[in-house]
C-alpha positions in Angstrom: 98.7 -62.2 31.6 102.4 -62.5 32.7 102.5 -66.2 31.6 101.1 -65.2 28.0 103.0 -62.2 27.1 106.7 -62.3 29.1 108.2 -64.2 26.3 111.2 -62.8 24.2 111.9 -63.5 20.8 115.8 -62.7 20.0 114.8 -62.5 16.2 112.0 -59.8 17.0 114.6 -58.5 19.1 117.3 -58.3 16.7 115.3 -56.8 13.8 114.1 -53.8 16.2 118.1 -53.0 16.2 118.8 -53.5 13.2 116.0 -51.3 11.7 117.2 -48.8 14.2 121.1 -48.1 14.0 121.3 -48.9 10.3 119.4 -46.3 9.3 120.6 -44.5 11.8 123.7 -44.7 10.7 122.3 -43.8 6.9 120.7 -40.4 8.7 123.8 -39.3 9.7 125.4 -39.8 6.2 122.6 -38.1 4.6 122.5 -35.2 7.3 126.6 -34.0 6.8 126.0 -34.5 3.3 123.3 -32.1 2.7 125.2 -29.8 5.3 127.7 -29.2 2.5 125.4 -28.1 0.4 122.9 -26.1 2.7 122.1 -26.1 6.0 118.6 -26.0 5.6 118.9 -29.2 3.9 120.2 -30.9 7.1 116.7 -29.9 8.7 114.7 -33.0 7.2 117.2 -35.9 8.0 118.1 -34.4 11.8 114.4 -34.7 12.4 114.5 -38.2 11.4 117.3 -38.1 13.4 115.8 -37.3 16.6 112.8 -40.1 16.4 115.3 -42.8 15.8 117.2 -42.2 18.4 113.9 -42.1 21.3 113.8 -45.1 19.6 117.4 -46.3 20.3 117.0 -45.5 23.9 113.5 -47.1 23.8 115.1 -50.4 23.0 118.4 -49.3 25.5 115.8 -49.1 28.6 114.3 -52.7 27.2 117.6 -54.2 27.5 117.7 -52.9 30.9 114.9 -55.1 31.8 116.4 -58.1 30.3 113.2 -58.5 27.9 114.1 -57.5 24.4 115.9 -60.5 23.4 115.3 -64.1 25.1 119.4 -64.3 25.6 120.8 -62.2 29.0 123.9 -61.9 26.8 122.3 -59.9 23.8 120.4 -58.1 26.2 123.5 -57.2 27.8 126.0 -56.6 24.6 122.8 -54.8 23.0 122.2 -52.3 25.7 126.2 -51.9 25.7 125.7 -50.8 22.0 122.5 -49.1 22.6 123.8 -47.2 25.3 126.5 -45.4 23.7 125.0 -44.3 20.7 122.3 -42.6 23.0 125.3 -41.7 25.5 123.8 -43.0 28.1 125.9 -45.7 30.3 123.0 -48.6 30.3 123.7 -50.9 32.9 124.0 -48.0 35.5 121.1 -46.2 33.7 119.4 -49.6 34.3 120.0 -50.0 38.4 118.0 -46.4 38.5 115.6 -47.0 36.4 114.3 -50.3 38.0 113.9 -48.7 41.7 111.6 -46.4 39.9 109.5 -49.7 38.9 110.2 -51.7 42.3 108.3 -48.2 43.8 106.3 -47.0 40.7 103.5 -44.5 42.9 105.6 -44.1 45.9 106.2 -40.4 45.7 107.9 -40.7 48.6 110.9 -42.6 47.3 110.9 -41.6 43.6 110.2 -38.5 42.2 110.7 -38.5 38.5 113.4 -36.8 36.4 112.0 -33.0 37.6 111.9 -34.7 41.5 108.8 -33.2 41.7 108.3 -30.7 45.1 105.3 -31.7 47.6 102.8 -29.0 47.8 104.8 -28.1 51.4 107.7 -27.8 49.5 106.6 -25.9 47.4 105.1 -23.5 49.2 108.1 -23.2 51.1 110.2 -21.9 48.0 110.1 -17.6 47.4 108.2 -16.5 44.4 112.0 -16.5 42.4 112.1 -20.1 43.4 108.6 -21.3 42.5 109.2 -19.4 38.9 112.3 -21.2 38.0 110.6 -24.7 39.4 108.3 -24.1 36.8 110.4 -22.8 33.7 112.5 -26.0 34.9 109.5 -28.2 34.4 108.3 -26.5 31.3 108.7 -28.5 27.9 110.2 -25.4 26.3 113.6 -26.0 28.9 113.1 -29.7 28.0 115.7 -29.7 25.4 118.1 -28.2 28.3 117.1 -30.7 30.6 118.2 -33.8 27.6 121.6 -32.4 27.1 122.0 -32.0 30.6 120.4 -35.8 30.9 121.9 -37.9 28.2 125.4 -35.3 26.7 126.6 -33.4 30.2 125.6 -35.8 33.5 127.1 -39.3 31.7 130.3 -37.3 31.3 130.3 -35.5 34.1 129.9 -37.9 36.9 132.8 -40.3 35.3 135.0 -37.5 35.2 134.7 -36.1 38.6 134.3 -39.4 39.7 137.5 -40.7 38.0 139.6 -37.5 39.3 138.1 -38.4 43.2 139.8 -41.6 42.6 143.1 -41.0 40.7 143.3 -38.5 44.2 142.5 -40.9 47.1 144.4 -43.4 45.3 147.2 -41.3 45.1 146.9 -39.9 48.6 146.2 -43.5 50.2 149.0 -45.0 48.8 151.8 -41.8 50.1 150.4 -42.4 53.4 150.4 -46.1 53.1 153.1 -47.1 51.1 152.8 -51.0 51.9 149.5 -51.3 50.5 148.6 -52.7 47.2 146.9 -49.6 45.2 144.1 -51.8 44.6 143.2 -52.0 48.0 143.5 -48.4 48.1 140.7 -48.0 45.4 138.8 -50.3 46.7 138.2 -48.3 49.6 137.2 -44.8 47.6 133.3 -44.3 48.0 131.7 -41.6 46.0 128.2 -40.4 45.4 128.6 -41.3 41.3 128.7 -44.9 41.4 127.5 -47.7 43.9 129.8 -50.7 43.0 132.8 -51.4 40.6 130.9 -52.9 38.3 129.0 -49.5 37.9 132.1 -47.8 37.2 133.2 -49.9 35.0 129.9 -49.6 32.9 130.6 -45.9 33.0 134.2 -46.2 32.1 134.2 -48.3 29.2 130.3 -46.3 28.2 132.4 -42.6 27.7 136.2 -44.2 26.7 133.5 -45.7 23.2 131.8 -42.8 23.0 134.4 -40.1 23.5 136.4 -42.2 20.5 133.3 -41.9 18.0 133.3 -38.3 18.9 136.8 -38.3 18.1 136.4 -40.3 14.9 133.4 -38.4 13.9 134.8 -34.8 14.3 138.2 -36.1 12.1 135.8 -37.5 9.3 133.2 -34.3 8.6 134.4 -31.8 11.3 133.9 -30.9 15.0 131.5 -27.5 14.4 129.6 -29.8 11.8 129.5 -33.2 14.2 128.2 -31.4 17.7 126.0 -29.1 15.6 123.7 -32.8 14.3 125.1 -34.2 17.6 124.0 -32.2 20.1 120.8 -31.2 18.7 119.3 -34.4 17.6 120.9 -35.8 21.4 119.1 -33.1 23.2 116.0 -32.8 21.5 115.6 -36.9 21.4 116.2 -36.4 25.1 113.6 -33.7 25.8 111.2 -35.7 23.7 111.9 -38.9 25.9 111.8 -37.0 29.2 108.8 -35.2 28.0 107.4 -38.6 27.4 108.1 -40.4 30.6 107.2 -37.5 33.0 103.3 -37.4 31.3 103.6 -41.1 31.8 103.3 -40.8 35.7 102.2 -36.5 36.0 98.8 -36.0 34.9 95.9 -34.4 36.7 95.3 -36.8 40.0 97.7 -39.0 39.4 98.1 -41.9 42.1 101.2 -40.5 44.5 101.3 -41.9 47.9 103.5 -42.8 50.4 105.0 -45.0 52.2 102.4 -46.1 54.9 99.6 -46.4 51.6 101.6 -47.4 48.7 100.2 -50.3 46.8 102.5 -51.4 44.2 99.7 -52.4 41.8 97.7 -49.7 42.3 100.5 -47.6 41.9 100.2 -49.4 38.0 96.5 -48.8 37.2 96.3 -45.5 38.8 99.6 -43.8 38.5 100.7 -44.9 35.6 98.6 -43.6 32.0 98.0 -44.8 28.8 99.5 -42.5 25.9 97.1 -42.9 23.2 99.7 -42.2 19.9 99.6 -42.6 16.3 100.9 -45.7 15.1 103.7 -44.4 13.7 104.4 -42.7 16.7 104.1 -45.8 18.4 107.0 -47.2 16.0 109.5 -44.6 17.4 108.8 -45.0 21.1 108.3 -48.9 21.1 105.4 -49.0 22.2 105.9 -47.4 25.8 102.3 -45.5 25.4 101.5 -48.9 26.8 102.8 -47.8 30.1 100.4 -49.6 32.5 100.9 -52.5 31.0 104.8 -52.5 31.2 104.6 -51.7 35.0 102.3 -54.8 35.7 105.0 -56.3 34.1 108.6 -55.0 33.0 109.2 -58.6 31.3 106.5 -58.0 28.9 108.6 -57.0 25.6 107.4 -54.1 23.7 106.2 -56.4 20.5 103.9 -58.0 23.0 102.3 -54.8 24.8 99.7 -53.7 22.4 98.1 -57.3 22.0 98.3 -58.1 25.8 96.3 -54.3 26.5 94.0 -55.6 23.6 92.8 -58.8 25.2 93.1 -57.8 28.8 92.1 -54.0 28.4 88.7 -55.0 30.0 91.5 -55.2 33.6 92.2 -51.4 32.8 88.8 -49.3 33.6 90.7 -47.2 36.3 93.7 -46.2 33.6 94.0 -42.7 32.5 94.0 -42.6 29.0 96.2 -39.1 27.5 95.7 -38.8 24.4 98.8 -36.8 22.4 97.3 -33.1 22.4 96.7 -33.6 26.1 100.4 -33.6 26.4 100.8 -30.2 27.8 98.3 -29.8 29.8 99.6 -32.9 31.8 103.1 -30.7 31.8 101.4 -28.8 34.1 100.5 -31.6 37.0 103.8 -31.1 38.7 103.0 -30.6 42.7 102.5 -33.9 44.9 99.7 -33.0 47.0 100.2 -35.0 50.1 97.0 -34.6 51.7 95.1 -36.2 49.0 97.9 -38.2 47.9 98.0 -37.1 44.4 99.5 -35.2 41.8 98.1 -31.5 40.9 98.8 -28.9 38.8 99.8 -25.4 40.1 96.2 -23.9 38.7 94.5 -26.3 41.3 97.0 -25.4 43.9 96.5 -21.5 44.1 92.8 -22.5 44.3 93.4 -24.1 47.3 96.3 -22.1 48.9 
């Protein structure tokens, strides 16, 4: 299956960016346009808006896996480009993202975005606690949790990263005169970044971004620019997380440990199949086809659909969601460890 469908194709690969930033670039014309005339008319082209850029970081978490384009370098200088327009530094975005495939089903390393609690845990919280577990998993905080994902965390950790290093620089080099201040940085270790070339992702990631945002607010204005900015950011954001969370939460989902973890299994059995429209499909490249890209993260999204087609007979044991199951899969967020699965809180309080 691997040997059929794990082939790139840079043109594919190149036309899925093109037909992505151009128009949305065009979106974002249209959008502070009709903002001069009404805000209402802004409405229709942020919309668009937010399903281009799923789709951006669709393509971004491709790049990630090296299987877009044939070419490391395009995947590289694409996810670069990719990156920032979601505002998202890629390459560090990428190291996290594949130790949730290298343990895909092993609850007890990887959690998902809400780190979802253990039935243990949970019961361990007070009744204020357990509420705002919930409202935190609930899709009507998930536009919250995108800002706080892709506008406030990329920022965040590069600045208070970048000040704990201007200060042990600084404070290394008063007590050490002698020593060259690249030494001295070389021997700050912080909790935002695991190796130089991280931080240098991250630096050069928000120093781009920060100067569109710039550039941006000084061509149609600041209130204007964060207003489609943030909105279309944050939503895109919740509707990604939203996404990837039903992709691995829904009603006895495969979650073991580590003493029964099967990394295939973990595939077929803890990872679903999003049935979507196909223009739904368009926006999120493909990713309903989620088993298939865990058997194989090298399988480009072009090549999912007709490698679940003519193996689908392999994929008895996968869950299938279909779109207005959505919700209800929202509400599979406890690990039970017993049964090594995931519940929702309804089945819980049966059982408690």
């Amino acid at each position: 299956m691997i040997a059929r469908y794990a082939k790139s194709d840079d043109i594919k690969g190149l036309t899925q960016v093109l037909t992505t930033l151009v128009p949305l670039a065009l979106l974002w014309w249209v959008a502070v346009w009709c903002a001069g005339v009404s805000p209402w008319l802004a409405i229709p082209p942020v919309l668009l808006m937010i399903l281009f850029t799923v789709r951006v970081f669709g393509l971004m978490h491709e790049c990630g896996h090296g299987s877009l384009f044939r070419s490391h370098r395009l995947n590289r200088a694409a996810g670069f480009v990719l990156g920032v327009v979601s505002g998202m530094p890629q390459y560090v975005w990428a190291q996290h993202h594949n130790y949730h495939h290298a343990n895909n089903g092993n609850w007890a390393r990887y959690r998902g975005p809400y780190t979802t609690l253990s039935v243990d845990e949970y019961a361990a919280l007070s009744r204020g606690q357990q509420r705002l577990y919930r409202g935190k998993c609930n899709v009507l905080a998930s536009p919250l949790v995108g800002f706080i994902y892709l506008i406030f965390n990329p920022r965040y950790t590069w600045m208070m990263g970048s000040i704990g290093l201007l200060v042990h620089t600084v404070r290394q080099k008063l007590a050490q005169p002698g020593v060259a201040l690249r030494a001295h940085a070389a021997s700050y270790r912080t909790r935002y970044w695991t190796s130089w070339r991280e931080y240098r992702h991250m630096l050069a990631n928000n120093l781009v971004l920060l100067s569109i945002w710039a550039l941006m607010c000084w061509a149609c204005g600041a209130a204007l620019f964060f207003t489609i900015y943030v909105t279309s950011v944050s939503v895109a954001g919740a509707v990604g997380i939203v996404l990837f969370t039903v992709q691995h939460n829904f009603e006895h989902s495969y979650a073991s440990d580590d003493a029964h973890w099967d990394l295939d299994t973990g595939a077929i059995e803890g990872t679903s199949f999003l049935v979507l429209p196909g223009w739904l499909n368009w926006f999120t490249v493909n990713i309903g086809y989620h088993h298939v890209h865990h058997l194989s993260a090298g399988i480009p999204n072009y090549r999912l659909v007709a490698c679940h087609n003519e193996f689908q007979h392999l994929f008895g044991r996968v869950t299938r969601l279909q779109l207005h199951q959505v919700l209800g899969a929202l509400h599979c967020i406890l690990w039970d460890t017993r049964a090594q699965r995931i519940i929702s809180v309804a089945e819980y309080r049966q059982h408690c």
